[in-house]
DRENFIRO-281250 format. One line per 4 residues: number of its first residue (from 1); their letters; for each residue x, y, z of N, C-alpha, C. Coordinates in nm, 2 decimals, padded with zeros to 4 digits. Example, Ala and Ser with C-alpha at 12.3 -4.5 7.8 and 13.67 -1.06 7.14 Angstrom:
residues 2
1 = AS = 01.32 -00.57 00.78 01.23 -00.45 00.78 01.32 -00.33 00.78  01.28 -00.22 00.71 01.37 -00.11 00.71 01.29 00.00 00.79
***
This chain:
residues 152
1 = XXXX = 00.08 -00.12 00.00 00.00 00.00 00.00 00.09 00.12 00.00  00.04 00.24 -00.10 00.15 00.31 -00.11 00.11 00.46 00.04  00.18 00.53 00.06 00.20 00.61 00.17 00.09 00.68 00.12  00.07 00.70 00.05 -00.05 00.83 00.03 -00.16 00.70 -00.03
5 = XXXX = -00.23 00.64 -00.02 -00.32 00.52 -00.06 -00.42 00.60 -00.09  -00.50 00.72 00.00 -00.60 00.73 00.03 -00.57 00.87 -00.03  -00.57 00.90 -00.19 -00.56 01.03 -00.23 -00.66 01.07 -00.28  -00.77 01.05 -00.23 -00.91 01.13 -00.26 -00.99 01.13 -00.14
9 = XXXX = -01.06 01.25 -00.13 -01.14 01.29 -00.01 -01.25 01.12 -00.04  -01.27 01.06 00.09 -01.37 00.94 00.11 -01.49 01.03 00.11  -01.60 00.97 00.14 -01.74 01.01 00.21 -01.74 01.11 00.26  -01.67 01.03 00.38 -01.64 01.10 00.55 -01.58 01.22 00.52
13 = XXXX = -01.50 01.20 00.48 -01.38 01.35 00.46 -01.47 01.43 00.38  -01.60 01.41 00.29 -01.67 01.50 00.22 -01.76 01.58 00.32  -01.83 01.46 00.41 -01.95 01.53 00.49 -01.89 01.57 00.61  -01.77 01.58 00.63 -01.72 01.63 00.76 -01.66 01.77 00.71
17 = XXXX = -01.59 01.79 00.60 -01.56 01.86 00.47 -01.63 01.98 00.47  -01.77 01.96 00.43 -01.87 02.07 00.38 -01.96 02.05 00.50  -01.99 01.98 00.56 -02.03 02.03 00.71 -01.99 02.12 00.85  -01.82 02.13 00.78 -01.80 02.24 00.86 -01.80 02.38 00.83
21 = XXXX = -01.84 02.38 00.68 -01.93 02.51 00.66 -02.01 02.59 00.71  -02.10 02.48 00.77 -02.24 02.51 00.89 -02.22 02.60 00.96  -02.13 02.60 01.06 -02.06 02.78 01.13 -02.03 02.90 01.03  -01.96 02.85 00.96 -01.93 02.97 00.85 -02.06 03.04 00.80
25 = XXXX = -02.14 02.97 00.75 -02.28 03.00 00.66 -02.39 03.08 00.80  -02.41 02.93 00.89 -02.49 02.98 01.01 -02.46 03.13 01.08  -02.31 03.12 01.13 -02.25 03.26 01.19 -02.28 03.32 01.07  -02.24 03.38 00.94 -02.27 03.48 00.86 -02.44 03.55 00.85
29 = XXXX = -02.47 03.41 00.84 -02.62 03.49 00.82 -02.72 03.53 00.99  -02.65 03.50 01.09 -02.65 03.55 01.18 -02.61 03.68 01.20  -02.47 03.70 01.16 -02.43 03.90 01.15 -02.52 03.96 01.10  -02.57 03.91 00.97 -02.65 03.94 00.89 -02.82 04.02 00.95
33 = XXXX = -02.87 03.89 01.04 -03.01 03.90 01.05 -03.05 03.90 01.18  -02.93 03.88 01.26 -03.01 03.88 01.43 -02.97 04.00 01.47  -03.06 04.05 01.60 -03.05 04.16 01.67 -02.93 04.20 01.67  -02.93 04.35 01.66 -02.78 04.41 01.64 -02.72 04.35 01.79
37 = XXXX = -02.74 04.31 01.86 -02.64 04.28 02.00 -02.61 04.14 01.99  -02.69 04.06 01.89 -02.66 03.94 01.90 -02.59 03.90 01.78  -02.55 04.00 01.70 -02.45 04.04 01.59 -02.31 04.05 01.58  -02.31 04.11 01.70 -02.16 04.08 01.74 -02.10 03.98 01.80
41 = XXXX = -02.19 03.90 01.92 -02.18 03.80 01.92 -02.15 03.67 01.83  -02.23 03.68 01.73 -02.21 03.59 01.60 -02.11 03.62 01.50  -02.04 03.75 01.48 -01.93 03.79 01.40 -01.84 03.76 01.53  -01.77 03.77 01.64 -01.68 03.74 01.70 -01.66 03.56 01.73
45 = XXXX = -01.82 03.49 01.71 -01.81 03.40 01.75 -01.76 03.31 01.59  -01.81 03.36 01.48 -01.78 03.35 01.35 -01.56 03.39 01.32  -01.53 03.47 01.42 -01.41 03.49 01.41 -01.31 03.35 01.43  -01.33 03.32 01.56 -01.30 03.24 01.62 -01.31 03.13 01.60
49 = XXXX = -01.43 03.05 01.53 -01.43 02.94 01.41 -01.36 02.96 01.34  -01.32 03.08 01.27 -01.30 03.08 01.14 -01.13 03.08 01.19  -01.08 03.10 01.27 -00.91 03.10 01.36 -00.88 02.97 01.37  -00.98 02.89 01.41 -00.94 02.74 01.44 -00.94 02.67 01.32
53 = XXXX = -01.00 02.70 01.23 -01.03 02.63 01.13 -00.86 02.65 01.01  -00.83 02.77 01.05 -00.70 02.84 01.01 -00.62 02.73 01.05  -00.60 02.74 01.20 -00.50 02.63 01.26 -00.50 02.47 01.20  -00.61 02.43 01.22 -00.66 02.32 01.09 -00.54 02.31 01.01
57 = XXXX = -00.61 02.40 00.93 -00.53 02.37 00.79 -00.37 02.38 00.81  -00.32 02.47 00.88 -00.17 02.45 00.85 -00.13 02.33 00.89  -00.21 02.25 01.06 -00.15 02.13 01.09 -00.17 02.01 00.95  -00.20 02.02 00.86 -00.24 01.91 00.76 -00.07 01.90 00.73
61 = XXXX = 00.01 02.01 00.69 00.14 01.97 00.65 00.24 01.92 00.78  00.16 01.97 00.92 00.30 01.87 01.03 00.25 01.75 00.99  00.11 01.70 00.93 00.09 01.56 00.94 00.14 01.50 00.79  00.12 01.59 00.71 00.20 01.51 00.56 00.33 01.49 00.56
65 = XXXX = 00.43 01.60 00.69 00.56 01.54 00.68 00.55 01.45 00.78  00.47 01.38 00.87 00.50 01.31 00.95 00.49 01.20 00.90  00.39 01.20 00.78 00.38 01.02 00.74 00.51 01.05 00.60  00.61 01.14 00.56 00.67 01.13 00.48 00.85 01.20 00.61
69 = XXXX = 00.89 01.10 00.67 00.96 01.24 00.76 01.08 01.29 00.65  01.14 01.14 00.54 01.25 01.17 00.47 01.22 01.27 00.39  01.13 01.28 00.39 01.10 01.41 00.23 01.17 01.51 00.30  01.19 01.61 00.21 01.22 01.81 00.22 01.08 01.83 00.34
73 = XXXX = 01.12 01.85 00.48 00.96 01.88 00.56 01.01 02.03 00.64  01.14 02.10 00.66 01.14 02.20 00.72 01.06 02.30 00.68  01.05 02.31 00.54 00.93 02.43 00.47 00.78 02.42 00.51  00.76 02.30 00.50 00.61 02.24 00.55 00.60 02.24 00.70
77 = XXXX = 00.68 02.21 00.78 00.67 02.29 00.92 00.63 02.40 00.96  00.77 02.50 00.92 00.74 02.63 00.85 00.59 02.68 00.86  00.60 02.65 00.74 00.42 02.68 00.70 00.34 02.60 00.79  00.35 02.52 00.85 00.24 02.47 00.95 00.18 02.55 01.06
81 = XXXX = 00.30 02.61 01.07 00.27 02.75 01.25 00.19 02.84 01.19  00.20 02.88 01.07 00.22 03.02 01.03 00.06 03.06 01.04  00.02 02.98 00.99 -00.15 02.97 00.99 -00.24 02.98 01.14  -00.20 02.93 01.23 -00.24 02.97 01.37 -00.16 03.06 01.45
85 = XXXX = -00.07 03.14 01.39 00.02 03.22 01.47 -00.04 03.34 01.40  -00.06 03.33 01.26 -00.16 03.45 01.16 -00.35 03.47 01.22  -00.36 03.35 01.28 -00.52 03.32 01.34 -00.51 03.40 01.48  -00.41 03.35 01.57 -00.40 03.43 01.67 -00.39 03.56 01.67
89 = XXXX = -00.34 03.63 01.60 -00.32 03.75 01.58 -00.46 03.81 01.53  -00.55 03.76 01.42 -00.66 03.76 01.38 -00.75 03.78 01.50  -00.75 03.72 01.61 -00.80 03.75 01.74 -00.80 03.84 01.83  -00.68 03.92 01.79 -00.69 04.00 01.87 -00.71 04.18 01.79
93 = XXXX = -00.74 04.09 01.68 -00.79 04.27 01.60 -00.96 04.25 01.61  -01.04 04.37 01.57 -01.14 04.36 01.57 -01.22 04.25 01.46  -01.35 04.28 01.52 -01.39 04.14 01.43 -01.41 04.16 01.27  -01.47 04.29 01.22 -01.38 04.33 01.08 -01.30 04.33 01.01
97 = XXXX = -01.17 04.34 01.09 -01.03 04.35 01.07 -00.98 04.17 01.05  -01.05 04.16 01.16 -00.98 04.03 01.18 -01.05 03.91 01.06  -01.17 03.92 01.04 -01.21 03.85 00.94 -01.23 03.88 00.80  -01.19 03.97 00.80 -01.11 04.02 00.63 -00.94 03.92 00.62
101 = XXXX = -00.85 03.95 00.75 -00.73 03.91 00.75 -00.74 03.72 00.74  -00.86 03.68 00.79 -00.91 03.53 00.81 -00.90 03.51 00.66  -00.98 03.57 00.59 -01.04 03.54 00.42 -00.89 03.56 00.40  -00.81 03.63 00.37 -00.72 03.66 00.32 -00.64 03.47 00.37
105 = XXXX = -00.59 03.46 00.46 -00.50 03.37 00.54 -00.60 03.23 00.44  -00.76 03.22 00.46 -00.79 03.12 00.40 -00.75 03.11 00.23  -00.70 03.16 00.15 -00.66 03.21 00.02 -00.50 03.16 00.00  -00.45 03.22 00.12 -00.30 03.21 00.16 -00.29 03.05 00.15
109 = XXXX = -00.37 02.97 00.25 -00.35 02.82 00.28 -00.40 02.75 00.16  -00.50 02.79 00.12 -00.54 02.70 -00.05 -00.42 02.74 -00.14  -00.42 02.87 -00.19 -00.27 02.85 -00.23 -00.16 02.76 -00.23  -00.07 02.75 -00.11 00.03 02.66 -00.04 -00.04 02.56 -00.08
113 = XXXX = -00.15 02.51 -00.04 -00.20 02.38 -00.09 -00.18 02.30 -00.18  -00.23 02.42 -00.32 -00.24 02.41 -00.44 -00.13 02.34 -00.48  -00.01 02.43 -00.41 00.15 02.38 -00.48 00.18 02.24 -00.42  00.12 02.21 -00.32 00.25 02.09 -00.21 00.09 01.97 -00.26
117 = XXXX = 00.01 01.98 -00.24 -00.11 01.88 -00.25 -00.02 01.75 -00.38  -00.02 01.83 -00.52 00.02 01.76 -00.63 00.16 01.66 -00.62  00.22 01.73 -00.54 00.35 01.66 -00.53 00.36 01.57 -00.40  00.24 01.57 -00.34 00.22 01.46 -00.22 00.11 01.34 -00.28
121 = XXXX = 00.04 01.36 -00.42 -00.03 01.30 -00.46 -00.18 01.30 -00.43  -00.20 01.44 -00.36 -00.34 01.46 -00.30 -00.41 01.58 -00.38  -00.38 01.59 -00.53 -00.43 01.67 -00.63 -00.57 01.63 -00.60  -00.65 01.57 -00.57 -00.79 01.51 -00.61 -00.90 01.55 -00.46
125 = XXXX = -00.77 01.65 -00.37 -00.85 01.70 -00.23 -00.86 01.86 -00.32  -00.77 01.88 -00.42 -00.84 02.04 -00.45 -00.97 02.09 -00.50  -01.03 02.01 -00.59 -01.15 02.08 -00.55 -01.19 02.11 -00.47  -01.26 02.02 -00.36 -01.31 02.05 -00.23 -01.26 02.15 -00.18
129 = XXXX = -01.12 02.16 -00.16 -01.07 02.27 -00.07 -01.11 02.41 -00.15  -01.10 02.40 -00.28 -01.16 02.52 -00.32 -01.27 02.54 -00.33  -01.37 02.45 -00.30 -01.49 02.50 -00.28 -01.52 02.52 -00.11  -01.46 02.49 -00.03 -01.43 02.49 00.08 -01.41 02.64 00.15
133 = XXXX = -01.31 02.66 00.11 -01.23 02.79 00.06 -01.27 02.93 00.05  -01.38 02.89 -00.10 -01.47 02.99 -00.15 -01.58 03.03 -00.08  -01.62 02.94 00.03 -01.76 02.97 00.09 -01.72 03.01 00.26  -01.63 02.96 00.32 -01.58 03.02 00.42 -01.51 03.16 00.37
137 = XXXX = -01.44 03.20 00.31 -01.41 03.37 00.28 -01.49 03.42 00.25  -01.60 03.36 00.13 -01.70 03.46 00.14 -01.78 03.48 00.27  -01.81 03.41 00.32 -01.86 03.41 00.51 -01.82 03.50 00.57  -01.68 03.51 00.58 -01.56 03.63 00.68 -01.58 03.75 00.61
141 = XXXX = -01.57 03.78 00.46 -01.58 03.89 00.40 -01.76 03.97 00.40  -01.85 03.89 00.39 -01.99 03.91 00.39 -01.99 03.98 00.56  -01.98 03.91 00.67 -01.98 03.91 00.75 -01.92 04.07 00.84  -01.77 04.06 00.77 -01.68 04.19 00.80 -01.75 04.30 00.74
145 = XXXX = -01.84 04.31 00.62 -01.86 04.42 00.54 -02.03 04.42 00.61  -02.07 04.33 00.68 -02.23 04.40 00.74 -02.16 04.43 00.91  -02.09 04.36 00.96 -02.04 04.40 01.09 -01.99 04.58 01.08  -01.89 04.60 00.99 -01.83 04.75 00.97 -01.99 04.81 00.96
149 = XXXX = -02.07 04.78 00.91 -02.17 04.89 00.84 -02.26 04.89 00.98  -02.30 04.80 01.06 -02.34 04.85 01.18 -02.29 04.88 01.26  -02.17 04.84 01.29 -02.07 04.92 01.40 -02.06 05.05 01.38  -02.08 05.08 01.24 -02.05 05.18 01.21 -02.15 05.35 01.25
***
C-alpha cells in the first residue's frame, strides 16, 4: 500500500468537509439577521471558528511530513505555524479587521495547498478545498462588510 493510498477525499472526509461550513454559513447569516447585539456575538463568535479552522489547515502539512519524515519537511513545518500564529493574531484585531485578515489567510492556505497537494499525490482533495475555501471567505468577508456597516 502506497503512503498516500487514500488520495481522494472518502465520504467522510466529504461530509465532515462541507459540514463544517455550517458555522461559516450559520455565523454569517447570523451577522447578517439577528438583533444588532446578538450580531456581534455571531461575528466574533464566526471569528473564532474561522481561527481554528486556520490552525486546521496549517497542521495538515505537520501531518503530511509526518507520514513522509525523509521528504524536504522544514518548509512544510514552517508553514504549518504560520496559519495559527496569523489566526492568533486575527484574534486579537477587531472582528472586521480580523475576518477580512481570516479570508485573506484562508486564500493564503489554498494556495500553499495548491502547490504541495500535487506533489504529495493529493491533487484530487483540491477541489473540495476550493470549494471549501470559497464559501468560508466569502462568510468572513460578507460578515466583516455587514459588521463594519453597523458598527459603524
Amino acid at each position: 500500500m502506497s503512503l498516500y493510498a487514500y488520495n481522494s477525499p472518502s465520504a467522510w472526509a466529504q461530509v465532515l468537509g462541507y459540514g463544517g461550513l455550517l458555522p461559516f454559513v450559520g455565523l454569517a447569516l447570523g451577522v447578517w439577521f439577528l438583533a444588532p447585539g446578538q450580531q456581534a456575538q455571531a461575528a466574533q463568535t464566526l471569528l473564532a471558528y474561522s481561527a481554528s479552522i486556520l490552525s486546521f489547515l496549517g497542521a495538515i502539512h505537520w501531518g503530511l511530513t509526518m507520514r513522509n519524515p525523509s521528504g524536504p519537511s522544514t518548509g512544510r513545518l514552517v508553514w504549518g505555524v504560520l496559519p495559527s500564529l496569523m489566526a492568533w493574531l486575527a484574534l486579537l484585531l477587531s472582528a472586521p479587521v480580523g475576518l477580512l485578515l481570516i479570508a485573506i489567510l484562508l486564500w493564503a492556505c489554498f494556495a500553499t495547498d495548491r502547490a504541495v497537494y500535487p506533489r504529495m499525490g493529493l491533487r484530487a482533495w483540491l477541489p473540495m478545498r476550493l470549494l471549501l475555501t470559497g464559501v468560508a471567505s466569502a462568510c468572513c468577508i460578507a460578515s466583516a462588510l455587514r459588521w463594519t456597516g453597523v458598527a459603524a
